[in-house]
C-alpha positions as CSV (number, residue, x, y, z in Angstrom):
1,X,124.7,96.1,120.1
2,X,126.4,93.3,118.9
3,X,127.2,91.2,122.3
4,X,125.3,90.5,125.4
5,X,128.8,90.6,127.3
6,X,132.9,90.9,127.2
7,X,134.9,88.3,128.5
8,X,138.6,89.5,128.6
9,X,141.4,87.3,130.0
10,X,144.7,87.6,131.8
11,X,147.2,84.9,131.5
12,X,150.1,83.6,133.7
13,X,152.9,81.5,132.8
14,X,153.4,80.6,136.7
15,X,155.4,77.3,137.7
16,X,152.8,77.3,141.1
17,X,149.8,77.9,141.7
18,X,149.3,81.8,142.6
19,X,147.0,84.2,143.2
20,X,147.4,88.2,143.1
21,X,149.9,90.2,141.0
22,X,151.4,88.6,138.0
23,X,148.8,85.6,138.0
24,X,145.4,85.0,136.0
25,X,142.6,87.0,136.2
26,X,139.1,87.5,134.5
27,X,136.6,89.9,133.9
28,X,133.1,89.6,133.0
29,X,131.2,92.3,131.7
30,X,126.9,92.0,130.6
31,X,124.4,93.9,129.8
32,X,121.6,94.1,131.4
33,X,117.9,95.9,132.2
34,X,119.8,98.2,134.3
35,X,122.8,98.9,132.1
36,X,126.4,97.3,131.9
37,X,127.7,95.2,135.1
38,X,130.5,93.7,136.2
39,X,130.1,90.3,137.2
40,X,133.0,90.6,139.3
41,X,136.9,90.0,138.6
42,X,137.7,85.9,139.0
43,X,141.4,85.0,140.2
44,X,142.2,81.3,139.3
45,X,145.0,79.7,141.5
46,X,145.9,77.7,138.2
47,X,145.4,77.5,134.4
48,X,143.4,74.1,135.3
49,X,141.1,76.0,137.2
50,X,141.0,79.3,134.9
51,X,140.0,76.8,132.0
52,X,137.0,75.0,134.2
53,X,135.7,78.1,135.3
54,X,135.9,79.4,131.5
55,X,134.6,77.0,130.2
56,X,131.6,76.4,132.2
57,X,130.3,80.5,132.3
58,X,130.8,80.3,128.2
59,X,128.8,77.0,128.3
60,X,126.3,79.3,130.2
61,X,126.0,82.2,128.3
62,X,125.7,79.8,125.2
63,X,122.7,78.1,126.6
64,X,120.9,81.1,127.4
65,X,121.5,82.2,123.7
66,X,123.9,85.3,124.5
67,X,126.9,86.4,122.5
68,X,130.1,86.6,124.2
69,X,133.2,88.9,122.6
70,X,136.3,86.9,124.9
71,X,139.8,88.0,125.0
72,X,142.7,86.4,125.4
73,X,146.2,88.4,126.3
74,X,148.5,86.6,124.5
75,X,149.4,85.6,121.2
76,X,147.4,83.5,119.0
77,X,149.6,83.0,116.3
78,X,153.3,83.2,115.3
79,X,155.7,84.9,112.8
80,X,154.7,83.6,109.0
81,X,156.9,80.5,108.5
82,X,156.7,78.8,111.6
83,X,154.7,76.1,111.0
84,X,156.6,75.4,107.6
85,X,159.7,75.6,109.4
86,X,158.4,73.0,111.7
87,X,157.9,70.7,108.9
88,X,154.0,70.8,109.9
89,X,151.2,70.6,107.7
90,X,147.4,71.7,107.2
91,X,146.6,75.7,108.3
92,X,149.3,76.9,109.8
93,X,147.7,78.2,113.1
94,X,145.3,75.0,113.6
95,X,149.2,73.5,113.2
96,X,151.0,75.5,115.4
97,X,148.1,74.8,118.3
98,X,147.6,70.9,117.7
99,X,151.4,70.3,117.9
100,X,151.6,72.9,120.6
101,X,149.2,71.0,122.4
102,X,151.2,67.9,121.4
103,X,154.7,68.8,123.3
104,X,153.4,70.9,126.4
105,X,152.9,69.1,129.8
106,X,150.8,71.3,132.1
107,X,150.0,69.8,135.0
108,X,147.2,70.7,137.9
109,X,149.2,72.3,139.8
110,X,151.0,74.6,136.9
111,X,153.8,72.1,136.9
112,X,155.1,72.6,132.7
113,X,157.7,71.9,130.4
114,X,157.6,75.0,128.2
115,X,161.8,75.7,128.4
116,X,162.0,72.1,127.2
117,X,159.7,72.9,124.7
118,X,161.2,75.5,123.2
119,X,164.4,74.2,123.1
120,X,163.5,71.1,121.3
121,X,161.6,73.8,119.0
122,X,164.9,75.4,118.3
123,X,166.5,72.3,117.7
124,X,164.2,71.5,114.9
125,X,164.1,75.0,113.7
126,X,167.4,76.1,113.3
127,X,169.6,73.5,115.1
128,X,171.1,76.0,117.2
129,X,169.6,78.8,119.3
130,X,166.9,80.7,118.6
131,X,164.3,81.5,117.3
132,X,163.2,81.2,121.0
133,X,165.2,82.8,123.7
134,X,165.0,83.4,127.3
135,X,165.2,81.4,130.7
136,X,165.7,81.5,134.3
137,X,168.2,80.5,136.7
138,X,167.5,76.5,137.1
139,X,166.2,75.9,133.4
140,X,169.0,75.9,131.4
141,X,168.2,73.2,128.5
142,X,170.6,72.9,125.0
143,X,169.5,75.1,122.2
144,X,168.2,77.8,124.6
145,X,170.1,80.6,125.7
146,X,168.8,82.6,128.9
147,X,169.7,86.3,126.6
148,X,169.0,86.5,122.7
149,X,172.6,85.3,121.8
150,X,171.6,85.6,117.6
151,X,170.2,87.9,115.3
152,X,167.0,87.7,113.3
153,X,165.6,86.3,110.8
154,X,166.4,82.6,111.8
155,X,165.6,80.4,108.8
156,X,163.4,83.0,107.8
157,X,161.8,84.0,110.8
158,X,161.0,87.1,111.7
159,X,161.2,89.0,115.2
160,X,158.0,90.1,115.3
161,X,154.7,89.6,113.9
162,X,152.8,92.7,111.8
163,X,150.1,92.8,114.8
164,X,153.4,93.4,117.0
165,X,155.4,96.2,114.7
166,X,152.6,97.7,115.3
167,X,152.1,98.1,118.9
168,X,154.4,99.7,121.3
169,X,155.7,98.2,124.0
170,X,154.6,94.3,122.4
171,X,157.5,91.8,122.8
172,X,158.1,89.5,120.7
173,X,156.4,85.7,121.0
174,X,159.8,84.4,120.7
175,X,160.7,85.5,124.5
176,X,160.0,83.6,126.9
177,X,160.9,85.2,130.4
178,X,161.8,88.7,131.3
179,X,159.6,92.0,131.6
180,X,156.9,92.1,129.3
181,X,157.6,88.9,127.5
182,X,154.5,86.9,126.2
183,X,156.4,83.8,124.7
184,X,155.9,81.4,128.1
185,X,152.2,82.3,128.4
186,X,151.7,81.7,124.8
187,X,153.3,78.2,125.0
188,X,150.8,77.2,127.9
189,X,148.0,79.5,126.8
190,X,147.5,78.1,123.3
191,X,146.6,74.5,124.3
192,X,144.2,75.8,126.7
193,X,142.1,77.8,124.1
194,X,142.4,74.6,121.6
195,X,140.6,72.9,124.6
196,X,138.0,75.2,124.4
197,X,137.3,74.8,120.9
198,X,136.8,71.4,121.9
199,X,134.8,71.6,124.6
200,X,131.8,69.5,124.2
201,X,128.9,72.5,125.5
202,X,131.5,74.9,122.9
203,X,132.1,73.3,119.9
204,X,130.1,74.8,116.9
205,X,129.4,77.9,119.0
206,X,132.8,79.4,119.2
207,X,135.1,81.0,116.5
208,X,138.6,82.5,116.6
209,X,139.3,85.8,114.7
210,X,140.5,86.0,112.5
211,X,141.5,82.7,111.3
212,X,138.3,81.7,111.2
213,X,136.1,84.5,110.5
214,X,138.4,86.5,108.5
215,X,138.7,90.1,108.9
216,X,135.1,91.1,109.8
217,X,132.9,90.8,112.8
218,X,130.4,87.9,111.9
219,X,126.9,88.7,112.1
220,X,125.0,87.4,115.2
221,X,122.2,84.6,114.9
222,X,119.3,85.4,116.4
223,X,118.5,83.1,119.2
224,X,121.5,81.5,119.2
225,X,124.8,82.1,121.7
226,X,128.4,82.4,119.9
227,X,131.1,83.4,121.0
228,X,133.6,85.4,119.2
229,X,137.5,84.7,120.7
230,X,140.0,87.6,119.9
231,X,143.7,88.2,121.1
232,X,143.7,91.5,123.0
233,X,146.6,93.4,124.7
234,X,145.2,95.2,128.1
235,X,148.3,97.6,127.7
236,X,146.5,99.6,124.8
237,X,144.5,101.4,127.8
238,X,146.2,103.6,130.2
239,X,144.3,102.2,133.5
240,X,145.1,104.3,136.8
241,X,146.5,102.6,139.3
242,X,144.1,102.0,142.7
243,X,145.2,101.7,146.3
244,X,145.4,98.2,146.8
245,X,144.4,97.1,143.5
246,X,146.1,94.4,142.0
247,X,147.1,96.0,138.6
248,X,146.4,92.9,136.2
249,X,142.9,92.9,137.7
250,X,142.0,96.7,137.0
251,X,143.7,96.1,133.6
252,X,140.7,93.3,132.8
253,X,137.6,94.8,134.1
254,X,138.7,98.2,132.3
255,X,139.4,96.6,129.0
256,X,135.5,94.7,129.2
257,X,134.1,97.9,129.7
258,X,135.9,99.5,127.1
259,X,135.0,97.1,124.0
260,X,131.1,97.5,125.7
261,X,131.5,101.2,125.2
262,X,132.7,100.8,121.8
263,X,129.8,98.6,121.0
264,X,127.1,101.1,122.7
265,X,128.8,103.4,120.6
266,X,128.4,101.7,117.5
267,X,132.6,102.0,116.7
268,X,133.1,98.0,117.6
269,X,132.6,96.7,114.4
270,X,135.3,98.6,112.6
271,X,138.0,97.0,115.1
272,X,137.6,93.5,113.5
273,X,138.2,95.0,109.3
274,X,141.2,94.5,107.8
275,X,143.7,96.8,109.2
276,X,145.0,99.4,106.9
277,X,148.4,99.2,104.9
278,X,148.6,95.5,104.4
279,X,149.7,94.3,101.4
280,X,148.1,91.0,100.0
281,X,151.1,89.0,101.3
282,X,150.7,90.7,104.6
283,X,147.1,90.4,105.2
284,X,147.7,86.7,103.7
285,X,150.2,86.0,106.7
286,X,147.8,87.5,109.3
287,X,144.7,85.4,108.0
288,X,146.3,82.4,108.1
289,X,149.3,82.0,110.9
290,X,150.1,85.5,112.5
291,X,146.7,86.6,114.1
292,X,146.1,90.4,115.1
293,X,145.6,91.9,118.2
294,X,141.9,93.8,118.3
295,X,142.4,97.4,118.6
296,X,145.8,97.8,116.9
297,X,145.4,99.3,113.4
């Protein structure tokens, strides 16, 4: 098999700290001399937290040389464009995360500024509303309309990214708040992961796909722990509900087993190639600012 284990992630935009439905949860899954196990689900009153407790079990699992497939639930990248649009320069995802990480204020106690954000965003986007949308009660700001009030493209932008056409059910990153929406928790989920890339017992061992790997599964270095960061989206399974289950929770720990099953069975691998019917532009956009979501062909 390819990995040791299969770390899969589920965010939460929440203002509060919060535990239970609609707030992050974990899942570890390892191999071991017995078989697969579940190292048990981990529910992080805060992103603070979430990113401590990350960050020291990857730091783990890299010092004992293992190789760690980890999944993130929201997006990693945005519609081709943004970063140009922004004015910024370099890659466009490495961009989009440094100034993300720039403008967002997320404090220890989930305390953030990401309707502020975003409306400055459409300010220097398009001047007017949009491209991002979506806010509650309380958080009105200018440039940011609690309902999409415009049509797209704005200044070239589309709704949704290729990954997304392609999945039903995905919202676009552009919403912020509402059912479904992954816009808030990939405002306050993107700085998080650059902090990981960053983190001193990390750096060198981890590698986002695909923008840096490209569309492949990188071979494993014997004796050496990576870890391999992917965006996932738990809603590709259909998970039965459980008596007094939290849903996000079952929604993790099913997902971990499912890529392990897929690498027991040897039908992993083919998950990370190039999805089929790109064109060169397309695959282009994906490689460098849009992302994919593993599992969506």
């Amino acid at each position: 098999m390819r990995f040791d284990a299969y770390l899969v992630v589920d965010w939460s935009a929440s203002s509060t700290p919060k535990r239970g439905r609609d707030s992050i949860w974990w899942a570890l899954v390892a191999w071991t001399s017995r078989g697969l196990r579940l190292e048990g689900a981990v529910n992080p009153p805060t992103r603070a937290e979430a990113l401590e407790g990350l960050g020291t079990r990857l730091a783990r699992a890299v010092a004992d040389g293992a190789s760690v497939l980890v999944g993130f639930d929201f997006a990693l990248g945005y519609p081709q464009g943004t970063a140009a649009a922004l004015g910024l320069a370099g890659e466009p995802w490495r961009a989009l995360w440094d100034e993300w990480s720039r403008l967002v204020r997320d404090t220890p106690d989930n305390g953030n500024n990401r309707f502020d954000v975003a409306a400055a965003l459409n300010a220097r986007i398009s001047g007017g509303a949009g491209p991002f949308w979506g806010h509650p009660r309380g958080h009105a700001a200018p440039h940011l309309t609690a309902t999409r009030a415009f049509t797209y493209p704005v200044r070239g932008l589309a709704e949704k990214r290729l990954a997304d056409a392609r999945t039903p059910r995905a919202q676009p990153v552009w919403k912020l708040c509402g059912i479904g929406s992954v816009g808030s928790q990939t405002l306050l989920g993107l700085p998080r992961v650059r902090q990981l890339l960053e983190h001193p017992r990390l750096a060198g061992h981890l590698q986002v796909w695909p923008f840096q790997t490209g569309f492949t599964l990188p071979p494993r270095v014997p004796g050496k722990g990576g870890l391999l960061l992917a965006e996932v989206y738990p809603s590709l399974l259909t998970v039965p509900a459980r008596e007094g289950a939290v849903k996000d929770r079952l929604q993790v720990e099913a997902l971990a087993r499912h890529f392990a099953a897929l690498d027991a069975a040897g039908t992993l691998a083919p998950l990370f190639a190039p999805p089929p019917g790109l064109t060169p532009g397309q695959r282009d956009a994906a490689l460098r600012e849009e992302g994919w979501i593993l599992g969506v062909r």
